[in-house]
N, C-alpha and C positions, 0 to 999 in steps of 0.2 A: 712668735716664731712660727714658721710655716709646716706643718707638715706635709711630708717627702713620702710619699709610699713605693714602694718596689712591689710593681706588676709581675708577678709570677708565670701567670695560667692563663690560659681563654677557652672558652666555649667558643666556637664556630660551628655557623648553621648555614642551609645551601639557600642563595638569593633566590628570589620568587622567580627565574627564571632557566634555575640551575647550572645555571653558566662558572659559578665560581661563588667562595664561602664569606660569609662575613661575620666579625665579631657581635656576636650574642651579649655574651659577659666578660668581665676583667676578673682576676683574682689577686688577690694582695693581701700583705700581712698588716698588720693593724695590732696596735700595743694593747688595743681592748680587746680583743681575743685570740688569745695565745693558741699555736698550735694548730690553727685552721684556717685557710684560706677566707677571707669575705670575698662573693660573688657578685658583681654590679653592672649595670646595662650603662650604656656610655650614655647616657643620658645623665644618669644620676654621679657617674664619675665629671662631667661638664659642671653639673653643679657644685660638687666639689670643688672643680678649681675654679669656681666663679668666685668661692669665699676663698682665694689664695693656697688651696692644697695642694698639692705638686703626685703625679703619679711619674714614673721613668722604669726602662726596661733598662740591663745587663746588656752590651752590647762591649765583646770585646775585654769583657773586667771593669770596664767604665760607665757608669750611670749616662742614661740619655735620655731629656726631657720627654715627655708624653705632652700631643696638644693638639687641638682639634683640627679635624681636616675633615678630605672626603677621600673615599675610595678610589684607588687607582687605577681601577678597574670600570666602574662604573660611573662615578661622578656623586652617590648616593653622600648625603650629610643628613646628621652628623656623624662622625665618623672618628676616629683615632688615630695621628701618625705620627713617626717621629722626625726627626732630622737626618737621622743616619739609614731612612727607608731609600731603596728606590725605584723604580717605576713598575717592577713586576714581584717585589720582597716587602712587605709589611713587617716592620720587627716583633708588632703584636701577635699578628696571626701566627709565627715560628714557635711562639713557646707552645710546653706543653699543656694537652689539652685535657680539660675537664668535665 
């Protein structure tokens, strides 16, 4: 069985050009440690679901997949989006940040 994380949090930093922010890190809850956000750069969330783990934001009350893309903005990979983004709202980037 796969596991599912629900993305909570992001850290967002200004692009090398300051034009507009990109995620940094992810945060999510995780059954191995109770109580506290783990923080991870999408690199190592990609790896994750490269062995089948699933990340998904709250959107609406209803889960929605996480899966890699690129930036909206920029075209920069890799990168994090969902299905229910669109062309100027990242669902990532909206939560709160850490």
């Amino acid at each position: 069985m796969a596991l599912d994380y629900e993305i909570k949090s992001v850290r967002l930093i200004p692009w090398v050009d300051d034009s507009h922010l990109h995620i940094e890190l992810i945060g999510y809850d995780s059954p191995h440690v109770v109580g506290e956000e783990i923080m991870i750069p999408i690199p190592r969330a990609l790896q994750k679901m490269a062995f089948d783990e699933k990340f998904h934001v709250m959107v609406d009350g209803e889960p929605v997949e996480v899966k890699p893309g690129r930036c909206s903005t920029c075209g920069f990979e890799p990168y994090l989006v969902t299905p229910a983004d669109k062309p100027d709202y990242n669902q990532i980037e909206e939560l709160p940040q850490k």
